[in-house]
C-alpha positions as CSV (number, residue, x, y, z in Angstrom):
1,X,53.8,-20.0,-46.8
2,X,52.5,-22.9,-44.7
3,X,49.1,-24.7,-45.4
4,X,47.6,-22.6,-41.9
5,X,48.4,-19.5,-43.6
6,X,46.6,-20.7,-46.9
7,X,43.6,-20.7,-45.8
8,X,42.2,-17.5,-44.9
9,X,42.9,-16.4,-48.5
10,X,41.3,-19.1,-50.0
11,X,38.4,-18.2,-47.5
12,X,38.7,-14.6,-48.9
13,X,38.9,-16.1,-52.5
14,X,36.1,-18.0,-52.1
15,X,33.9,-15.2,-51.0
16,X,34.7,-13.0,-53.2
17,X,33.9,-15.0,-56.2
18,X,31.0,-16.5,-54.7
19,X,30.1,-13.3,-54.5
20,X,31.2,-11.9,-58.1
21,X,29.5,-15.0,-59.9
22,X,26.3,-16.1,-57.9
23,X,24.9,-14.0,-55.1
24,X,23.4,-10.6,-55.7
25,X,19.9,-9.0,-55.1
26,X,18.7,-9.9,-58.6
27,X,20.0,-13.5,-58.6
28,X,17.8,-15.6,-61.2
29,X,18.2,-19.3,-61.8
30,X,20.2,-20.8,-64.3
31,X,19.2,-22.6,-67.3
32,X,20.6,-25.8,-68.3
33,X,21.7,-29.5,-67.3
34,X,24.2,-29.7,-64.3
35,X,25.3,-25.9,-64.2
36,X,22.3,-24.8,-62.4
37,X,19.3,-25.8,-64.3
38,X,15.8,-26.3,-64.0
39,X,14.7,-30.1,-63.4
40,X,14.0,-31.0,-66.6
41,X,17.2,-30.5,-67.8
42,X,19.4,-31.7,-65.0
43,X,21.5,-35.0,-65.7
44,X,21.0,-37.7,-63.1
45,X,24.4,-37.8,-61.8
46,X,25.4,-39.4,-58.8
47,X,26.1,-36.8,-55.8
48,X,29.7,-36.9,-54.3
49,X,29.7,-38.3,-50.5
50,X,30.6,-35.6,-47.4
51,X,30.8,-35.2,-43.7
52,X,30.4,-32.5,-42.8
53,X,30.1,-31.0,-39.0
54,X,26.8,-29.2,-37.5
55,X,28.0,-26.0,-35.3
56,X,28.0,-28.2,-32.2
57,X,30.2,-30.4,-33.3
58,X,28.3,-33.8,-34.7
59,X,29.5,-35.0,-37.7
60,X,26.6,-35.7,-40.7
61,X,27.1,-37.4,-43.5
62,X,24.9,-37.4,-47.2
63,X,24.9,-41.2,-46.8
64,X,22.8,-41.1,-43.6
65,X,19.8,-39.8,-45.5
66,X,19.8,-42.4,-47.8
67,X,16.4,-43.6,-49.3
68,X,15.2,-40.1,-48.7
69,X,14.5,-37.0,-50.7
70,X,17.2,-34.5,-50.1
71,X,17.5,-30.9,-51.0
72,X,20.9,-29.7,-50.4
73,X,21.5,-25.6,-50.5
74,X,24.6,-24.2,-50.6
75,X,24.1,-20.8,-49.1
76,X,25.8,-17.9,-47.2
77,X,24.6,-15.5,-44.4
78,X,25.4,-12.3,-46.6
79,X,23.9,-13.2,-49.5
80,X,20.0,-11.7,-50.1
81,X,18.9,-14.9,-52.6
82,X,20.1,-17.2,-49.9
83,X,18.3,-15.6,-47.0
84,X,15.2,-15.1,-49.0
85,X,15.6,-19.0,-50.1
86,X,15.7,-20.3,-46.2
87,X,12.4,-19.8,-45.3
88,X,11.1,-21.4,-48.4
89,X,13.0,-24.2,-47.8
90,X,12.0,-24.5,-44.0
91,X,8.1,-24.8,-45.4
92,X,9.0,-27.4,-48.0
93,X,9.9,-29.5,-45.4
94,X,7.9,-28.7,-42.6
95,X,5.0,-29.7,-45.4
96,X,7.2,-33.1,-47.0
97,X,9.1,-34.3,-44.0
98,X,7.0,-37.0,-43.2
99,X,7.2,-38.4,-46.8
100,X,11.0,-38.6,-46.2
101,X,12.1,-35.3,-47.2
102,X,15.2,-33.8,-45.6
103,X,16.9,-30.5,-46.5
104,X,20.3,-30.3,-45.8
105,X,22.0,-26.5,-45.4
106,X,25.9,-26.3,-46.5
107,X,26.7,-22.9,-44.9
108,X,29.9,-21.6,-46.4
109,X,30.6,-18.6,-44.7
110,X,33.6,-19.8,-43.1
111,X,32.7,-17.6,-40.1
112,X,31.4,-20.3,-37.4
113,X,30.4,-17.3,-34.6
114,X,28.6,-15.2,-37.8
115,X,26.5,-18.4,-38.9
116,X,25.5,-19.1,-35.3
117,X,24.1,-15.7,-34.5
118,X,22.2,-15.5,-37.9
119,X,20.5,-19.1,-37.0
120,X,19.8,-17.8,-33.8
121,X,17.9,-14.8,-35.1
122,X,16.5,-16.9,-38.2
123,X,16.0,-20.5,-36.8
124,X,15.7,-23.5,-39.1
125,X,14.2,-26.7,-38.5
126,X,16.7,-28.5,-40.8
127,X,20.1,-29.6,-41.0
128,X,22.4,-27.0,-41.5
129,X,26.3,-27.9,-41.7
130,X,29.6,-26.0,-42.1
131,X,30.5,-26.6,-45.7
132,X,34.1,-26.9,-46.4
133,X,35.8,-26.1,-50.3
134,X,36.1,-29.1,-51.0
135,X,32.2,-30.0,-50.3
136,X,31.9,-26.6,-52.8
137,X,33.9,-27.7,-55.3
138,X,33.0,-31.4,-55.7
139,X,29.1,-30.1,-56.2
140,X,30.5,-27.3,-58.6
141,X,29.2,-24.4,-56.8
142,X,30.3,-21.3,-58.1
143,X,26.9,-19.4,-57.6
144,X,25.2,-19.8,-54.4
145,X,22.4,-20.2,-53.2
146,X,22.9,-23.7,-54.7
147,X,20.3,-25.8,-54.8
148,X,20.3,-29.9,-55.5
149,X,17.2,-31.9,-55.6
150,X,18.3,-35.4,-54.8
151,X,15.8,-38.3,-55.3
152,X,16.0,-41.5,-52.6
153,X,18.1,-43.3,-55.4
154,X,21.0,-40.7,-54.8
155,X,20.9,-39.3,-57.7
156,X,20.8,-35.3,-59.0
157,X,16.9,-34.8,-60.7
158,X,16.9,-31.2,-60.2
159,X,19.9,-28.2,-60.1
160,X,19.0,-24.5,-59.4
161,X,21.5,-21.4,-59.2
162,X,19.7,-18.7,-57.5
163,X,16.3,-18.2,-56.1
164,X,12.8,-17.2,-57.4
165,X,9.5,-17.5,-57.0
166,X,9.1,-19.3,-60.3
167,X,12.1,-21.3,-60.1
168,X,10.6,-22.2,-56.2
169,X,7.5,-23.2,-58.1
170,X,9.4,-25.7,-60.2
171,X,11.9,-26.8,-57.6
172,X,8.3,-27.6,-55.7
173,X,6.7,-29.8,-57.8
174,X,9.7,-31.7,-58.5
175,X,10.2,-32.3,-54.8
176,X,6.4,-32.9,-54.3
177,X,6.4,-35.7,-57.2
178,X,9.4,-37.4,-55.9
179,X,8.1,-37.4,-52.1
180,X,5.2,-39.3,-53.4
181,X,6.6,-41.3,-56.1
């Protein structure tokens, strides 16, 4: 097999276990440091670099929002805790931008024509790339939606798996404290 014909079964793969472990209608967050916790346990690790392209075309990188807050969510058009996680996200920073918060969308449906119709019916007034595996896999996503708090000195303070209102709550305050702080 050549490396072209790869990669629509690691797409599939992907999905599917994306899928199996993470996204479903009754997605909570995870408890616990790094593999999806809440932001009091979360280590402060350093965030791996990307760049990563928007769907027309432009090239982003994590390092051009350095100094900033940045809440990067991993997320996927079919999954229900994602889509019910965008519009949160869109008021968190529509409310913090102007204290230097950015949210940063890593799509990873793999499906550039699918992602562009959904943001043309759900418009979002952040940054949203096309993720690639290796983005994924360097964050450890293996639930989506994903969610990274990132505070202006580049490092992890808060790590969610799923989406609540409680969790939001939390993920809120933490955001709020470090837009101010």
């Amino acid at each position: 097999m050549n490396k072209n014909s790869l990669k629509p079964l690691l797409a599939a793969l992907m999905a599917l276990a994306l899928t199996l472990l993470g996204c479903s209608e009754s997605s909570k967050p995870s408890q616990g440091a790094q593999g999806g916790g809440s932001s009091q346990n979360a280590s402060f690790f350093e965030v791996p670099e990307f760049t990563l392209p928007t769907l027309d075309g432009k090239r982003v990188s994590l390092s051009d929002f350095k100094g900033k807050v940045v809440i990067l969510d991993f997320w996927a058009t079919w999954c229900p805790p994602c889509r019910e996680a965008l519009p949160h996200l869109a008021g968190l920073y529509n409310r913090l931008s102007e204290k230097g918060v950015e949210v940063i969308g890593l799509n990873l449906d793999m499906n550039e024509p699918a992602v562009r119709k959904f943001l043309e019916q759900n418009p979002l007034p952040y940054t949203v790339l096309i993720s690639d595996q290796a983005t994924s896999l360097g964050y450890g996503v293996s639930g989506i939606p994903r969610i990274f708090v990132i505070g202006r000195d580049g490092k992890v303070r808060g790590d969610y798996t799923g989406f609540h209102p409680k969790m939001a709550k939390t993920m809120d305050t933490l955001v709020e404290f470090l837009a101010n702080n």
